[in-house]
PyMOL Python script that loads the backbone (N, CA, C, O; Angstrom):
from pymol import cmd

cmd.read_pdbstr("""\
ATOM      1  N   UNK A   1      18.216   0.716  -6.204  1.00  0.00           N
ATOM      2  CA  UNK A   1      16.903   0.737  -5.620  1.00  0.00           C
ATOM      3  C   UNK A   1      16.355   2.160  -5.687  1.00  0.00           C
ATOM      4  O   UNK A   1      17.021   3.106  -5.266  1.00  0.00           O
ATOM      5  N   UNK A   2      14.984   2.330  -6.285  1.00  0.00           N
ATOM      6  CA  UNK A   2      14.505   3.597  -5.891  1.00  0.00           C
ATOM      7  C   UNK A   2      14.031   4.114  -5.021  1.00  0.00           C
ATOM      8  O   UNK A   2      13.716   3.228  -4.227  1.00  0.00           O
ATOM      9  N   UNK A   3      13.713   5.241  -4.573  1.00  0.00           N
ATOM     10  CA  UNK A   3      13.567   5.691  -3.402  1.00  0.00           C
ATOM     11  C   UNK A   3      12.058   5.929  -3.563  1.00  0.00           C
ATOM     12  O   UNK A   3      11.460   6.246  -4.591  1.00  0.00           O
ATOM     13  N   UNK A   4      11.659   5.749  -2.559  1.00  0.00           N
ATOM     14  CA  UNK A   4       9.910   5.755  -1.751  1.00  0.00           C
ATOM     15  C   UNK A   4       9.454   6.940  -2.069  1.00  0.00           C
ATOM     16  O   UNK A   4       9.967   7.711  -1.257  1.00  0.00           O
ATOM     17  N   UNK A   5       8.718   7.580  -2.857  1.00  0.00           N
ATOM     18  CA  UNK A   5       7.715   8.743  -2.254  1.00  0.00           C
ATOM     19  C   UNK A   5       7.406   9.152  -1.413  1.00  0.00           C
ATOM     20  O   UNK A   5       7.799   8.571  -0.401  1.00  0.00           O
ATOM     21  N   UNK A   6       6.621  10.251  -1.230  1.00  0.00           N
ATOM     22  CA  UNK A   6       5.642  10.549   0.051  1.00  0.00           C
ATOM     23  C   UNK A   6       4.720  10.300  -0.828  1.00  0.00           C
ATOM     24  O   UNK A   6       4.887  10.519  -2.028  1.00  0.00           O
ATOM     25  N   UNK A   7       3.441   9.724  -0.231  1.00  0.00           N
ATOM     26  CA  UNK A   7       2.368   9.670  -0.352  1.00  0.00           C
ATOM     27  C   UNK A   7       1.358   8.809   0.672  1.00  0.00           C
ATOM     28  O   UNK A   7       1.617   7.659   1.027  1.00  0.00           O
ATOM     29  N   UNK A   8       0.056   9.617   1.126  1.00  0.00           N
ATOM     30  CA  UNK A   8      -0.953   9.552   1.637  1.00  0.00           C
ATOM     31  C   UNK A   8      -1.433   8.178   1.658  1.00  0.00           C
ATOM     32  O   UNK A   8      -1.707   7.604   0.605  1.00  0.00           O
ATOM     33  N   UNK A   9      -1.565   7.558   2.913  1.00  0.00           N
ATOM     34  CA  UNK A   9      -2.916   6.239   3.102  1.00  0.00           C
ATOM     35  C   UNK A   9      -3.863   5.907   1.844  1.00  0.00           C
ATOM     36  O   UNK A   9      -4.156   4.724   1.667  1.00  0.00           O
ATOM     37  N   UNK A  10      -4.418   6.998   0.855  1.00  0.00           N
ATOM     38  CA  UNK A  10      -5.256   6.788   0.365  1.00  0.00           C
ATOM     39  C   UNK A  10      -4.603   6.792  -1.152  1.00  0.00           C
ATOM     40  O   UNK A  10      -5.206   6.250  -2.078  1.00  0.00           O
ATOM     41  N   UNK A  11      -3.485   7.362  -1.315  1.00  0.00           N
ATOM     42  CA  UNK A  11      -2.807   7.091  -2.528  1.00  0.00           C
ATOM     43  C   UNK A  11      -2.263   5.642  -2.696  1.00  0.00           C
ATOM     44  O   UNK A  11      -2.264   5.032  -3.765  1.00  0.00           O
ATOM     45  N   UNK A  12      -1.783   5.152  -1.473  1.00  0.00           N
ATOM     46  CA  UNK A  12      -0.945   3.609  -1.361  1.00  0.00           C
ATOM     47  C   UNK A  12      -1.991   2.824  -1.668  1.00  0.00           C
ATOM     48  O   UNK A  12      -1.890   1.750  -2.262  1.00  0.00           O
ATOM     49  N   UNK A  13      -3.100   3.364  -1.250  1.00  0.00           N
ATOM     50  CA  UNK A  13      -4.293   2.003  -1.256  1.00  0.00           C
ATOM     51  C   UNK A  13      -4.547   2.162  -2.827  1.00  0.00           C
ATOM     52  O   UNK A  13      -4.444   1.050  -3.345  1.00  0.00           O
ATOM     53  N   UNK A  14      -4.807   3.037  -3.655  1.00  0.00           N
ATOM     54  CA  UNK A  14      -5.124   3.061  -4.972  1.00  0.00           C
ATOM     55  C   UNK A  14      -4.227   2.550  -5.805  1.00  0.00           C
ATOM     56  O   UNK A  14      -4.453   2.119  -6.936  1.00  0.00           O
ATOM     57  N   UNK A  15      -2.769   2.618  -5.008  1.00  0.00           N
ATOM     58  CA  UNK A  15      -1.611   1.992  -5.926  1.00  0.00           C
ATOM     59  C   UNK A  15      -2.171   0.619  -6.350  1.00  0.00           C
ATOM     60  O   UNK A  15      -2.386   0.113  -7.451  1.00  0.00           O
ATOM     61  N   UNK A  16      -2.337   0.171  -4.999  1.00  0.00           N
ATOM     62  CA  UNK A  16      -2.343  -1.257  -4.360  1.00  0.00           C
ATOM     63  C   UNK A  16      -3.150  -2.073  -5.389  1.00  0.00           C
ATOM     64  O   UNK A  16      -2.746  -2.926  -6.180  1.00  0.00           O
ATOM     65  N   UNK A  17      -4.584  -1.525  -5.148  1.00  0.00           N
ATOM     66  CA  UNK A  17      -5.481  -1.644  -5.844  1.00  0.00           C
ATOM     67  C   UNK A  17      -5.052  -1.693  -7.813  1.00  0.00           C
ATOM     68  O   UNK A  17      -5.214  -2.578  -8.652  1.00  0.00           O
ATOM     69  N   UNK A  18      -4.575  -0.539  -7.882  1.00  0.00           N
ATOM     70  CA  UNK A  18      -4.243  -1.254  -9.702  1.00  0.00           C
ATOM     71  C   UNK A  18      -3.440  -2.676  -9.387  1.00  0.00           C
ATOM     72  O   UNK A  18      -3.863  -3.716  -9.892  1.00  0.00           O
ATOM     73  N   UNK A  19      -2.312  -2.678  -8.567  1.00  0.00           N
ATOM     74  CA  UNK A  19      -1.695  -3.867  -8.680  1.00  0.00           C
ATOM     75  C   UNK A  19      -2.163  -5.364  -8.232  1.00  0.00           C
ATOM     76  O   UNK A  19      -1.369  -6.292  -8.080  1.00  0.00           O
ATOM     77  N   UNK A  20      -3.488  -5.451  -8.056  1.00  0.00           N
ATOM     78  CA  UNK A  20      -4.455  -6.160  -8.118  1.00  0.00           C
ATOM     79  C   UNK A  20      -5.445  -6.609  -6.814  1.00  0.00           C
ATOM     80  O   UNK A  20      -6.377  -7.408  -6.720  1.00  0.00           O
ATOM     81  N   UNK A  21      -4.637  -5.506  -5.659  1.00  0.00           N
ATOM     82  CA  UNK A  21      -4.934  -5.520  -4.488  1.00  0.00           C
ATOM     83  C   UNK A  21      -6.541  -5.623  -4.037  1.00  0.00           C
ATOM     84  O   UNK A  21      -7.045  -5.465  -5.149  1.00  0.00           O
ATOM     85  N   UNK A  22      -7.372  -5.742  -3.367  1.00  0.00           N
ATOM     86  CA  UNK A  22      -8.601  -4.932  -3.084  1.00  0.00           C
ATOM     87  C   UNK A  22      -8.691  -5.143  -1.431  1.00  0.00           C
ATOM     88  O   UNK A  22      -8.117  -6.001  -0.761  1.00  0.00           O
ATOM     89  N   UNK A  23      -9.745  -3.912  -0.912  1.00  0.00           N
ATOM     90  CA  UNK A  23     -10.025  -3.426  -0.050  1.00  0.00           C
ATOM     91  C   UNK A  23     -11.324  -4.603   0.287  1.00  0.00           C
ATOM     92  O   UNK A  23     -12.442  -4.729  -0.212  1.00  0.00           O
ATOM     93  N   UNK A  24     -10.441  -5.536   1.601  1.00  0.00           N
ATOM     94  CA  UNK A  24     -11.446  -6.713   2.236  1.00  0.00           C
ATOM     95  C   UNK A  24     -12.042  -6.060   2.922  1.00  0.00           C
ATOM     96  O   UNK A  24     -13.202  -5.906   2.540  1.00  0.00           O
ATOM     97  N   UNK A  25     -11.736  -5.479   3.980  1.00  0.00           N
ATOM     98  CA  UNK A  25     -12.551  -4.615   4.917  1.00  0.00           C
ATOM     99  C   UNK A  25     -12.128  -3.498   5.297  1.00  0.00           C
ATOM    100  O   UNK A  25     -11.670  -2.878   4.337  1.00  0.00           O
ATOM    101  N   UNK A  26     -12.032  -2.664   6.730  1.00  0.00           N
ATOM    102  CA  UNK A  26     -11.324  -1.349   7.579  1.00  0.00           C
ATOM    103  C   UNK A  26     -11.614  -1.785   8.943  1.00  0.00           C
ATOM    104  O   UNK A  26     -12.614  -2.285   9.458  1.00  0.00           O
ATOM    105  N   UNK A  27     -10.528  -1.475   9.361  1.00  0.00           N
ATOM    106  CA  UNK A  27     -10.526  -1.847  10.878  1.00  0.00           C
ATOM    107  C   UNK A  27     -10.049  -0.604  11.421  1.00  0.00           C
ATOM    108  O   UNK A  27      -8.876  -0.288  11.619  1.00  0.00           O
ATOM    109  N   UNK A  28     -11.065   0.050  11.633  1.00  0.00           N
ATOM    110  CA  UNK A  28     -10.564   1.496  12.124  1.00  0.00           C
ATOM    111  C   UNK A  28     -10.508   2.650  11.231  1.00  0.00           C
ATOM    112  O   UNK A  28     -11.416   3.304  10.717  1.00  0.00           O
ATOM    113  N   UNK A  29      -8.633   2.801  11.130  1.00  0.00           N
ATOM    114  CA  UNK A  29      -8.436   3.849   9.794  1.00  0.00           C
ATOM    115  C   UNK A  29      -7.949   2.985   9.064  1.00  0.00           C
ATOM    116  O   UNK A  29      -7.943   3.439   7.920  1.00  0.00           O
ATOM    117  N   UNK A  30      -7.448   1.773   9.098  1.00  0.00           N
ATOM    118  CA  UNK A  30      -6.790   1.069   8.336  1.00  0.00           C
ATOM    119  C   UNK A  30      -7.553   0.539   7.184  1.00  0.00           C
ATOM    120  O   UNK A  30      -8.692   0.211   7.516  1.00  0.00           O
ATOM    121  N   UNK A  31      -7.340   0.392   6.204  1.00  0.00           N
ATOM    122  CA  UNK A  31      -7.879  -0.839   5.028  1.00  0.00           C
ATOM    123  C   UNK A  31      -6.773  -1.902   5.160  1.00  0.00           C
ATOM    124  O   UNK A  31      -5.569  -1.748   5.364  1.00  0.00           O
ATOM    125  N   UNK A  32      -7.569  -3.131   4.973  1.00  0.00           N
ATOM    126  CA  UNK A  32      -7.473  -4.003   5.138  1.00  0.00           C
ATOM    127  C   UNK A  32      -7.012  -4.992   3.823  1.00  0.00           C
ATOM    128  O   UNK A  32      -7.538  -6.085   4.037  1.00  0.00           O
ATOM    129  N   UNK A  33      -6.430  -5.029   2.864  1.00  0.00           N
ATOM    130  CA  UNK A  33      -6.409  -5.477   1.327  1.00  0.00           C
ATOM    131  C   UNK A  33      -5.745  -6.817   1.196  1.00  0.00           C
ATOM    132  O   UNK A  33      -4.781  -7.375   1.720  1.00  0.00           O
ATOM    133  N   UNK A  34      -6.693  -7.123   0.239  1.00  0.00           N
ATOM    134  CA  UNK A  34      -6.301  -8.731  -0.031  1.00  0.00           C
ATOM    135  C   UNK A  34      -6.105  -8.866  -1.329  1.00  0.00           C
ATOM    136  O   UNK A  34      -6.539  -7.871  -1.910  1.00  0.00           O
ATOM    137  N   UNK A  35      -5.500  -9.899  -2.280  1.00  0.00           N
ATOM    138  CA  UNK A  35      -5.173 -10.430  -3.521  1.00  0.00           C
ATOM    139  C   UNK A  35      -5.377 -11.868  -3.312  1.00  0.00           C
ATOM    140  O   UNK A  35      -4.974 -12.493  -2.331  1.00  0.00           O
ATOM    141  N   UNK A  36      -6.183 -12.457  -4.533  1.00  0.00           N
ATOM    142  CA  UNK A  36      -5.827 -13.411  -4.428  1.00  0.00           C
ATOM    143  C   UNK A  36      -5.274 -14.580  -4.625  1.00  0.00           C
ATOM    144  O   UNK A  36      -5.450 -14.938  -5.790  1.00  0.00           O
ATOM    145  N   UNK A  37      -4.442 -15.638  -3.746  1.00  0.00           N
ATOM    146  CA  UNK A  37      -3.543 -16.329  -4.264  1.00  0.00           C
ATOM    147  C   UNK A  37      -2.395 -15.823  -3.367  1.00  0.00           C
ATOM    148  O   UNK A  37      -1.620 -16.682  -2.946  1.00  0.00           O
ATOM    149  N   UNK A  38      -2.168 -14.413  -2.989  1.00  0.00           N
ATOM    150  CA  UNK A  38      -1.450 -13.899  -2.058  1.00  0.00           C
ATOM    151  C   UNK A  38      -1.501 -14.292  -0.740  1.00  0.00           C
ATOM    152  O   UNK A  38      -2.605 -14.258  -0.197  1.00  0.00           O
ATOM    153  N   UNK A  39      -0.209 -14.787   0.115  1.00  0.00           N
ATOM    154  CA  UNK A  39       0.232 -15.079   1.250  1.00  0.00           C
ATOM    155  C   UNK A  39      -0.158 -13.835   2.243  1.00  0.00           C
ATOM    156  O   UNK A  39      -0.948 -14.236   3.098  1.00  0.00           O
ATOM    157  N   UNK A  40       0.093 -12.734   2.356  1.00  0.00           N
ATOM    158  CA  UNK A  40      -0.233 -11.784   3.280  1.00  0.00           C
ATOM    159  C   UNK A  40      -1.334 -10.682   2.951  1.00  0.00           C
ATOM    160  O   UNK A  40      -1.792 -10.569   1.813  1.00  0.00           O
ATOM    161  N   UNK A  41      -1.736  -9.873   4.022  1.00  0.00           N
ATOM    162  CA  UNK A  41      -3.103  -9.145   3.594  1.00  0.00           C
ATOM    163  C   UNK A  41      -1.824  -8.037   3.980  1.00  0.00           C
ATOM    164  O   UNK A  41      -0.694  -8.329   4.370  1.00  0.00           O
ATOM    165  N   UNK A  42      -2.340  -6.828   3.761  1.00  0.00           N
ATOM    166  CA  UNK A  42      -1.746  -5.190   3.749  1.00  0.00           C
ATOM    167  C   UNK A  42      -2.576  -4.595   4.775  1.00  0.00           C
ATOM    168  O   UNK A  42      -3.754  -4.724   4.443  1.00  0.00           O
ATOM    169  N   UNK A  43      -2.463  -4.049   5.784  1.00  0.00           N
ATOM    170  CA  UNK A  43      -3.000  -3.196   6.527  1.00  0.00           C
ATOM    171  C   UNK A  43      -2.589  -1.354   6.446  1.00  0.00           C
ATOM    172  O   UNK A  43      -1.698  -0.854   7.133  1.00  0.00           O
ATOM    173  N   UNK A  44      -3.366  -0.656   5.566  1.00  0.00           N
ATOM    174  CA  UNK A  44      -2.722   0.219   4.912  1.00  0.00           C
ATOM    175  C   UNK A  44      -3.348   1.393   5.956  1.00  0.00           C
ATOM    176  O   UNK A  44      -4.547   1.662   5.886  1.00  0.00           O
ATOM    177  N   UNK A  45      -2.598   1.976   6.787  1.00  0.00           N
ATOM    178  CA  UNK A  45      -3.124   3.416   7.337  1.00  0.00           C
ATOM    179  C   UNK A  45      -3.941   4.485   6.409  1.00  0.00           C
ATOM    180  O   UNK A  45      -3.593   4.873   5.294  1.00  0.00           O
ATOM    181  N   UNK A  46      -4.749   4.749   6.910  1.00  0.00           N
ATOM    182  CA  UNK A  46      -5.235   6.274   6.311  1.00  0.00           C
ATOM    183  C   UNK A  46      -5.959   7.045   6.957  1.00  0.00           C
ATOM    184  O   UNK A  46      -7.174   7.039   7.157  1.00  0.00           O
ATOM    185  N   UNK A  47      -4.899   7.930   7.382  1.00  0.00           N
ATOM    186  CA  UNK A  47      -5.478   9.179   7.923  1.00  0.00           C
ATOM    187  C   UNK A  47      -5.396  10.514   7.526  1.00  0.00           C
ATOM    188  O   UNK A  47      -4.299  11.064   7.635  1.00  0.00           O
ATOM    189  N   UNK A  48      -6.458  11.216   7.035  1.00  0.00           N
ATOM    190  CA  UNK A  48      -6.843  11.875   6.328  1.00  0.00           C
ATOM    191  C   UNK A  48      -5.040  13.208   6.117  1.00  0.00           C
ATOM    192  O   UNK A  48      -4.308  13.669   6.992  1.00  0.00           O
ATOM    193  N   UNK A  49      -5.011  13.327   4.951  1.00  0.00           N
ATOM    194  CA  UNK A  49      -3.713  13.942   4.927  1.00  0.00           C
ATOM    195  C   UNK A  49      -2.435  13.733   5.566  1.00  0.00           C
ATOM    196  O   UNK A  49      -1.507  14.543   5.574  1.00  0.00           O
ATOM    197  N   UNK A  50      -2.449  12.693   6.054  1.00  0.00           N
ATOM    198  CA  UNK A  50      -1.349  12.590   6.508  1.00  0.00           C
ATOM    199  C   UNK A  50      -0.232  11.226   5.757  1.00  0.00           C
ATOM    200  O   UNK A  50      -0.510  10.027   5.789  1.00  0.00           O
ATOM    201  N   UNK A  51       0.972  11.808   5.154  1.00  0.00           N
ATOM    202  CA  UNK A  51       1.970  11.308   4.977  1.00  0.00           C
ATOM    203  C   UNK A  51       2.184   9.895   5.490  1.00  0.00           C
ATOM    204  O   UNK A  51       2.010   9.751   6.701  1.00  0.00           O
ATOM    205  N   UNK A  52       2.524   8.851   4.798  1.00  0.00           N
ATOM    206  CA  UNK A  52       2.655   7.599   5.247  1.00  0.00           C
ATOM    207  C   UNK A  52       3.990   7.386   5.699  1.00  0.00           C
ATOM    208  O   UNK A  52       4.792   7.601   4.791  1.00  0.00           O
ATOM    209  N   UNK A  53       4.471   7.072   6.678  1.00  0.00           N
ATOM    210  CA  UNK A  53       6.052   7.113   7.112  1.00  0.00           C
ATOM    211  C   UNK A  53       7.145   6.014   6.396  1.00  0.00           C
ATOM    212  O   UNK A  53       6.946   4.799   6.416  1.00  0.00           O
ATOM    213  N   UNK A  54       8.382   6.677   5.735  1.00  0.00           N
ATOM    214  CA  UNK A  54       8.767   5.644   5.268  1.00  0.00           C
ATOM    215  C   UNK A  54       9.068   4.367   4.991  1.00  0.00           C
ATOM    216  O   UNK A  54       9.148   3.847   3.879  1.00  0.00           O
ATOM    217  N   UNK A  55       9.319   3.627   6.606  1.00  0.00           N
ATOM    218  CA  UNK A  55       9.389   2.336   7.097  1.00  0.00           C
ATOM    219  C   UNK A  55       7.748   1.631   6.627  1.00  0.00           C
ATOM    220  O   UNK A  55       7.507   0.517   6.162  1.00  0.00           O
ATOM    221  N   UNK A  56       7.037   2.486   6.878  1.00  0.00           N
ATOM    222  CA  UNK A  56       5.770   1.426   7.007  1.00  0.00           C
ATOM    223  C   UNK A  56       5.164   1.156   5.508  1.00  0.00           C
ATOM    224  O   UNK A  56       4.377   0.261   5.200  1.00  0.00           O
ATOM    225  N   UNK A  57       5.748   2.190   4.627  1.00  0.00           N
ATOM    226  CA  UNK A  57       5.681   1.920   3.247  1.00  0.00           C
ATOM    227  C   UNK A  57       6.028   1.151   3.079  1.00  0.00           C
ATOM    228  O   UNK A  57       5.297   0.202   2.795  1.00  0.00           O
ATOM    229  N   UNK A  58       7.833   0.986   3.157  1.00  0.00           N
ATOM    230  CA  UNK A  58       8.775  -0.182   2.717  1.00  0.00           C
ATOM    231  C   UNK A  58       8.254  -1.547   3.200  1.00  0.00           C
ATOM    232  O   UNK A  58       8.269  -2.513   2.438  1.00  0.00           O
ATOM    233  N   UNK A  59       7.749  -1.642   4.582  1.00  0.00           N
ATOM    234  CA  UNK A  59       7.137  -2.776   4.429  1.00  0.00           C
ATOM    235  C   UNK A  59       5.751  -3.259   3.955  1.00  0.00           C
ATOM    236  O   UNK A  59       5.511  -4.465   3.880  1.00  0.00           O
ATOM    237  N   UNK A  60       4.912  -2.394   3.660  1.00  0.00           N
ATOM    238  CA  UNK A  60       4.103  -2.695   3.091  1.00  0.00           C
ATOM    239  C   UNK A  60       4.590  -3.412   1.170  1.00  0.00           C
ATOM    240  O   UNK A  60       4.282  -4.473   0.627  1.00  0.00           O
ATOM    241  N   UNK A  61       5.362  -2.319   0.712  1.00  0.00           N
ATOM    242  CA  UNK A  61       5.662  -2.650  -0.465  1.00  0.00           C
ATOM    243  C   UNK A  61       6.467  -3.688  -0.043  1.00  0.00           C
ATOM    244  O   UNK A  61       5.988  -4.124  -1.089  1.00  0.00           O
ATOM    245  N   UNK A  62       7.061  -4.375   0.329  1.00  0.00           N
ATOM    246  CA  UNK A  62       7.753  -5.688   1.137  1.00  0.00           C
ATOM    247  C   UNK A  62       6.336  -7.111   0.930  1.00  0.00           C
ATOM    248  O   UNK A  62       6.466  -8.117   0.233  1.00  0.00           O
ATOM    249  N   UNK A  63       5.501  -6.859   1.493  1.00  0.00           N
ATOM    250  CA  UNK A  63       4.600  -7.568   2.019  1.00  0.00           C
ATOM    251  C   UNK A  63       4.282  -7.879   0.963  1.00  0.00           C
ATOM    252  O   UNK A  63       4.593  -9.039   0.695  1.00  0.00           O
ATOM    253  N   UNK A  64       3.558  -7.111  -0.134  1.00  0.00           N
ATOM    254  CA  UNK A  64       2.824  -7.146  -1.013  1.00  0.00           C
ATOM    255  C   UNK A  64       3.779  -7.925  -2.098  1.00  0.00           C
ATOM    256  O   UNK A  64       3.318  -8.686  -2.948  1.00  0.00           O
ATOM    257  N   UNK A  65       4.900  -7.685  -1.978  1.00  0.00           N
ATOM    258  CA  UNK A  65       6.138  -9.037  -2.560  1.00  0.00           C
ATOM    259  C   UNK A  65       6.096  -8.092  -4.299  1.00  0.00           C
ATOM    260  O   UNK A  65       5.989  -8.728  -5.347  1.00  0.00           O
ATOM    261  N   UNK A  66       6.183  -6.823  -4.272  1.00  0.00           N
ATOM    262  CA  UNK A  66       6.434  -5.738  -5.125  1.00  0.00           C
ATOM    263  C   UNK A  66       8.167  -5.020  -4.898  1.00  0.00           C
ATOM    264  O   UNK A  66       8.924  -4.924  -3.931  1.00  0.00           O
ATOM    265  N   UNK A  67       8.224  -4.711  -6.025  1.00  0.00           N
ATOM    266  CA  UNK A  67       9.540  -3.825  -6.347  1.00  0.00           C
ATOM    267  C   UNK A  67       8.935  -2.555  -5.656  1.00  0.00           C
ATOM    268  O   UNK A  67       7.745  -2.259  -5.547  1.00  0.00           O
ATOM    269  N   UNK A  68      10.191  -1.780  -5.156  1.00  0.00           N
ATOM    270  CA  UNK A  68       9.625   0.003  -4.758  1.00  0.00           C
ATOM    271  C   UNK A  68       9.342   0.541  -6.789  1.00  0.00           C
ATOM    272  O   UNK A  68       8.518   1.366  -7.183  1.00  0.00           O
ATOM    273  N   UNK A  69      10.139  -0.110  -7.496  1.00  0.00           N
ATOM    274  CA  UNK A  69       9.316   0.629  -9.126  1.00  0.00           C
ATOM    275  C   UNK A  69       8.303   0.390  -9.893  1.00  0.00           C
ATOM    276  O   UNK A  69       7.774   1.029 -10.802  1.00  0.00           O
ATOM    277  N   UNK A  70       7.935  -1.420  -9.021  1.00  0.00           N
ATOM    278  CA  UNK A  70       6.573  -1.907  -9.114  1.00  0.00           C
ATOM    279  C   UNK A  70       5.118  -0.062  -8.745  1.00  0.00           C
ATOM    280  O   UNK A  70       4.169   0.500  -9.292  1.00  0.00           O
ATOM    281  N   UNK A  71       5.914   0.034  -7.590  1.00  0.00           N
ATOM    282  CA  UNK A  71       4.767   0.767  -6.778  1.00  0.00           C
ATOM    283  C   UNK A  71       4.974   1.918  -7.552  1.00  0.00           C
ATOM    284  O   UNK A  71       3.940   2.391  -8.025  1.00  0.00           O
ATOM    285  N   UNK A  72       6.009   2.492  -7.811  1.00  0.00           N
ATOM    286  CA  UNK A  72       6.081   3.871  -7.954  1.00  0.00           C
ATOM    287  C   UNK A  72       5.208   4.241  -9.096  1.00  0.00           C
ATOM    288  O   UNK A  72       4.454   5.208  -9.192  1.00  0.00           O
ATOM    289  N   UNK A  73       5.590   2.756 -10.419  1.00  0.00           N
ATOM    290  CA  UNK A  73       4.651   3.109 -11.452  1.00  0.00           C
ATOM    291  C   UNK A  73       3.174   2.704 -11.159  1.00  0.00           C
ATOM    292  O   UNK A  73       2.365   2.905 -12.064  1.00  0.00           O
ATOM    293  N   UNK A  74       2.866   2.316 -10.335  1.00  0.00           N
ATOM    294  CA  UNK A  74       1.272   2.045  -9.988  1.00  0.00           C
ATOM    295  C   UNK A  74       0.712   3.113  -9.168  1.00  0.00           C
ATOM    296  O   UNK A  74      -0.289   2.880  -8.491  1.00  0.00           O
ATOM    297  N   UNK A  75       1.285   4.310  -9.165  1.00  0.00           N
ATOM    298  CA  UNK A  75       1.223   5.304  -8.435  1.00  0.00           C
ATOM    299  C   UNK A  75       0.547   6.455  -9.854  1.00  0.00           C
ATOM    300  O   UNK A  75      -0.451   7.171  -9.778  1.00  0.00           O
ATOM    301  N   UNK A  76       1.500   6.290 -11.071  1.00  0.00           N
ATOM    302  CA  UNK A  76       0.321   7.252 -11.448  1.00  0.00           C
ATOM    303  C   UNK A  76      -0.560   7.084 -12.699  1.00  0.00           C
ATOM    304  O   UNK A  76      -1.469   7.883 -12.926  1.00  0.00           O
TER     305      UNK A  76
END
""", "prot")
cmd.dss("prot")
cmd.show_as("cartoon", "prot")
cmd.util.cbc("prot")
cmd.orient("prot")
């Protein structure tokens, strides 16, 4: 298994987004992302510079029903 990055609320969401994700709404700081045909939505933090914590990655990349090398290469 590979290991998680650091990267920013606003980098995860752009991952997301190539991997066919899009931004339904924001509830707050969060985006909100949907696919469709997909079982769960992503509630992706973003707050301005700040580091996304590992756990909440892993489950996001969990949710989204992606490999961590799915993400890593949708990262650049």
């Amino acid at each position: 298994m590979s290991e998680l990055p650091s990267v920013t609320g606003q980098q995860a969401v752009a991952a997301f987004a190539r991997l066919g994700f899009s931004v339904a709404r924001t509830k707050g700081s969060h985006r909100i992302m949907k696919k469709p045909g997909h079982k769960y939505l992503l509630a992706v933090p973003v707050h301005e510079g700040q580091i996304l914590k590992k756990g909440t990655l892993r489950g996001l990349v969990s949710a989204a029903g992606i490999t961590v090398e799915q993400f890593v290469d949708a990262l650049h």
